[in-house]
C-alpha positions in Angstrom: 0.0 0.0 0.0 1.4 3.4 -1.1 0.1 5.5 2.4 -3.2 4.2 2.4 -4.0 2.0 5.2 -6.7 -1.1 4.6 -9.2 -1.1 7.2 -9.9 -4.8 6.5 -13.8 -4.0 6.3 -14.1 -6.0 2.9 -12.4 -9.1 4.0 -14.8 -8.9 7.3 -18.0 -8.4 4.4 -16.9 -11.6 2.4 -16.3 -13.5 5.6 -19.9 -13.0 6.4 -21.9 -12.7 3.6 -20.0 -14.8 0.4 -19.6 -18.6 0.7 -17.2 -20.1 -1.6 -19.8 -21.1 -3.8 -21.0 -17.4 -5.1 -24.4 -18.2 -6.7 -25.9 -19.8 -3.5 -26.6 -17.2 -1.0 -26.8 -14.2 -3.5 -30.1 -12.9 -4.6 -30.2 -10.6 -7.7 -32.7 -8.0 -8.1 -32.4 -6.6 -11.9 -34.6 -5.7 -14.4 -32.7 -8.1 -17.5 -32.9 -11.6 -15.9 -30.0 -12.5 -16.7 -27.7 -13.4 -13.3 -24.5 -13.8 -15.3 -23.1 -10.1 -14.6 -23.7 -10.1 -10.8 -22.7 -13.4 -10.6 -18.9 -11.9 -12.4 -19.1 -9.1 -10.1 -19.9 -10.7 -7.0 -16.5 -13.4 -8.1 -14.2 -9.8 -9.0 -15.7 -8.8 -5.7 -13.8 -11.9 -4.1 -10.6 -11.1 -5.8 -10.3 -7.3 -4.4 -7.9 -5.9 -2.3 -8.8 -4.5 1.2 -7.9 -0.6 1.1 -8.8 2.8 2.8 -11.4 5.3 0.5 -12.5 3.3 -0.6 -12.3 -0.1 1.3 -11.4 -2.2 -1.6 -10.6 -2.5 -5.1 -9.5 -4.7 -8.2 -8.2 -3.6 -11.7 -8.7 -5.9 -14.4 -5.5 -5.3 -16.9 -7.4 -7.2 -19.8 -10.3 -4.6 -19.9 -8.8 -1.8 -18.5 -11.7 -1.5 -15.9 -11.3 -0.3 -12.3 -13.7 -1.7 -9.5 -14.5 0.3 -6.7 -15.8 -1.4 -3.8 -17.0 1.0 -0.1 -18.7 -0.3 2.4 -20.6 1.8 4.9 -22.8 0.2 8.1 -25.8 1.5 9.5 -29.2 0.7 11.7 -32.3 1.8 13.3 -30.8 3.4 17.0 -30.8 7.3 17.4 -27.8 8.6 15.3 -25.6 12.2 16.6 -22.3 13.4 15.6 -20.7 11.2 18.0 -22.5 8.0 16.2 -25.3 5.5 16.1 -26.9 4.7 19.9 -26.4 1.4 19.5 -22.7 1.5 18.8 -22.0 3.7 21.7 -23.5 1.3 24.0 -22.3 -1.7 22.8 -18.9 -0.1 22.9 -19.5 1.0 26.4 -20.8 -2.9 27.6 -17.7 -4.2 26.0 -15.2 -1.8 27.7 -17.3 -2.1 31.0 -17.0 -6.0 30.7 -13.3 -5.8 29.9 -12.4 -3.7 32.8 -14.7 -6.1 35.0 -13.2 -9.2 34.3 -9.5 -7.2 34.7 -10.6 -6.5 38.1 -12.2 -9.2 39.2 -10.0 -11.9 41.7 -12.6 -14.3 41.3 -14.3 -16.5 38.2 -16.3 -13.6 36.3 -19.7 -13.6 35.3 -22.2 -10.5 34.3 -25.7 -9.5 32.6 -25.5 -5.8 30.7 -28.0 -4.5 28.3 -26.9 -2.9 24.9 -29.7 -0.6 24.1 -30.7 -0.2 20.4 -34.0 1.0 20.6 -36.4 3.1 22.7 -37.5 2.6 26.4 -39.9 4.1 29.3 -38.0 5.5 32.1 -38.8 5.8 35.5 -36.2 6.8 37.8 -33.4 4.4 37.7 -35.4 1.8 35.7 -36.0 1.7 31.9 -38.8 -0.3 31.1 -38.4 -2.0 27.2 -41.7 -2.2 25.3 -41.9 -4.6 22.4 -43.5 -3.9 19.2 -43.4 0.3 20.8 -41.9 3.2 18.6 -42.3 1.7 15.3 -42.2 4.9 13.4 -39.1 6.4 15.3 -37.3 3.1 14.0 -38.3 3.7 10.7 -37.6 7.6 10.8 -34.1 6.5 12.0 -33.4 4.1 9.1 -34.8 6.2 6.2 -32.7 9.1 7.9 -29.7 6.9 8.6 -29.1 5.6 5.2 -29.7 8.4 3.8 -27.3 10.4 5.5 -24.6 7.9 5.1 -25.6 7.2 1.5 -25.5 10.7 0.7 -21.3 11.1 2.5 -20.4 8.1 0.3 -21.6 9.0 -3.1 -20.0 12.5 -2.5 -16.8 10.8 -2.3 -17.2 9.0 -5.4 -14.5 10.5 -7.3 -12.0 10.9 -4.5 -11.9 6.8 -4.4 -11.7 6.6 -8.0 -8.6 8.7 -8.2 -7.0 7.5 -5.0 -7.3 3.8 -6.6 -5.7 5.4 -10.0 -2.4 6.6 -7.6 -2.6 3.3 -6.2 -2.5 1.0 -9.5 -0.2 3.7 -11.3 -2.5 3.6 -14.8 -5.7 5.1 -15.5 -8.0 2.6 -16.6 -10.3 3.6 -19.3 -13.8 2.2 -16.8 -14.7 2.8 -13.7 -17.3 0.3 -11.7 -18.6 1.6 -8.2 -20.2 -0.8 -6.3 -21.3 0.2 -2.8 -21.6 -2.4 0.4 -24.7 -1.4 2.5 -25.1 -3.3 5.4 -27.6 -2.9 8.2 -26.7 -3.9 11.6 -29.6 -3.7 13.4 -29.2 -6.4 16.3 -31.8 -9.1 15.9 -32.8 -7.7 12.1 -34.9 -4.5 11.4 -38.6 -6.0 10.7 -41.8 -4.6 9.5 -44.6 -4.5 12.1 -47.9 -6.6 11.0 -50.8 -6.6 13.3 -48.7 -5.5 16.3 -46.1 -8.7 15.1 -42.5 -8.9 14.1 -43.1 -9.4 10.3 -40.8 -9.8 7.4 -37.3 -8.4 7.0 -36.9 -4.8 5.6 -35.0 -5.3 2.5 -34.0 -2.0 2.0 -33.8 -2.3 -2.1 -36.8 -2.6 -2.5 -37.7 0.5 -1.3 -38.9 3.4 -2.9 -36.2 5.3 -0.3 -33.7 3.6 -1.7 -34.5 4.1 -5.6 -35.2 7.8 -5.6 -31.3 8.2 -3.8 -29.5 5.6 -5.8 -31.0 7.7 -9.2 -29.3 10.6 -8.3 -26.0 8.6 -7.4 -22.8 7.6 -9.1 -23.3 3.9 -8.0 -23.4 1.5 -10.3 -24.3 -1.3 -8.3 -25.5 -1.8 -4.4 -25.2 -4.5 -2.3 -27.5 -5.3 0.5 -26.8 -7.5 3.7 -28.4 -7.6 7.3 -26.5 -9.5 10.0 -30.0 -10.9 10.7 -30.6 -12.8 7.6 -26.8 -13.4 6.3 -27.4 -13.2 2.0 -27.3 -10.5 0.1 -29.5 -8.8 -2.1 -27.7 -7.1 -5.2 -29.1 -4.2 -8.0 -28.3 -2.4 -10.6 -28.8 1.0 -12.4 -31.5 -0.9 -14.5 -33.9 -0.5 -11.4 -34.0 3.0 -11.9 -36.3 2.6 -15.1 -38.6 0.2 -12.8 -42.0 1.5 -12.4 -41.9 2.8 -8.9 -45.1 1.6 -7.7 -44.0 -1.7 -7.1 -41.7 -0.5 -4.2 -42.6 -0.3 -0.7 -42.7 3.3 0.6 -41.9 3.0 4.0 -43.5 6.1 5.1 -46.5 3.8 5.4 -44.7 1.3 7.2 -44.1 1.0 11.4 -41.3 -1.1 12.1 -40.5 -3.6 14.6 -37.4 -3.6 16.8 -35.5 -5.7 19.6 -35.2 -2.5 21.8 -32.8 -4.3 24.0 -30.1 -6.9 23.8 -28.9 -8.6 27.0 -25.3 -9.8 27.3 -24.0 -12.9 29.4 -20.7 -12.7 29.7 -18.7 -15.4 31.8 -14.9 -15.7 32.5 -12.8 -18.2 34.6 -9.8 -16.5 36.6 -6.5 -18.5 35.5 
């Protein structure tokens, strides 16, 4: 690497999402029917190298194409400047646990909460609700990807030129495929009749179409923690007839608010 630092992000994606055998746990959503292109993108995908903006890349020498590969993370919790709720407190459990089990002279054993969602307080006490709050989930995910979305895209170019200082030629293509991945603990759902329904797949939203129109992706792909595959699109959605995605301003959702955490240690 010349100054540019991989973050390892991509190997971590294919670790998770990609068996060995590409076609079986990859879902295509395009408008051609034919599966042959994703299936070649999701196998140059495989071959790219971990990197830092963006977060992985490959240049094919035979055609002269570059492919730009960024992953970016996000989920349904309350989002600031200082991040997502949920990966506050699940960095604060974790560092609480560590110092714990540091400190402790005796075997180790503890229950924390990592909140992701909404909760009633009262006093010391927060009181989860299942099922509560669906809308402020599904505020926080339009407004989450979005904003994240949004950052990425804007960087477009940046990546494509760091990757051209990087591989010392510049190729006469450029291929941006971005990594969306939503990490929701336990899956973000829809709510049906006060239930946990099926899984929000985010591309097939009409959120998701009217941003990736105005974008310089080329191709998306989708992957929740919950559900391990991936969905994957292309720019030939954006022709789609838009009734036939779900606006999720008429959706609630429904979230695991809280996530408990056993955590046991034996002192050597």
């Amino acid at each position: 690497m010349s100054g540019n630092k991989a973050k390892n992000e991509i190997s971590a994606f294919k670790f998770k999402y990609i068996s060995n055998n590409v076609s079986s746990n990859v879902a295509l959503l395009t408008l051609s029917g034919d599966q042959q292109p994703f299936v070649k993108l999701v196998e140059i995908f495989m071959l790219c190298k971990d990197f830092d903006r963006p977060d992985g890349y490959y240049y094919d020498k035979t055609s002269s194409t570059l492919y730009v590969f960024e992953h970016f993370e996000f989920d349904c919790s309350r989002t600031n400047r200082n991040g997502s709720s949920l990966r506050r407190s699940t960095k604060q459990v974790n560092q609480e646990v560590e110092r714990e089990i540091k400190s402790s002279v005796t075997d180790y054993d503890s229950v924390k909460v990592i909140e992701q969602g909404y909760g009633e307080k009262n006093g010391n006490k927060i009181t989860y609700v299942m099922g509560a709050d669906g809308d402020k989930y599904r505020d926080n995910y339009i407004t989450n990807f979005k904003k994240f979305y949004k950052d990425h895209n804007s960087k477009v170019q940046e990546y494509i030129e760091n990757c051209k200082k990087e591989i010392g030629v510049t190729p006469q293509k450029a291929i941006v495929s971005f990594l969306v991945e939503d990490v929701t603990v336990f899956g973000t759902h829809y709510k049906t009749n006060n239930n946990m329904g099926d899984s929000v797949i985010l591309l097939f939203t009409k959120q998701f179409l009217e941003i990736f129109k105005n974008s310089s992706v080329d191709y998306v792909f989708f992957a929740t923690l919950n559900d391990r595959y991936l969905v994957i699109c292309d720019r030939s959605i954006i022709n789609d007839d838009p009734s036939k995605y779900i606006d999720l301003l008429n959706e609630e959702f429904y979230i695991i608010p809280a996530v408990p955490v056993i955590t046991a240690a034996k002192k050597l």
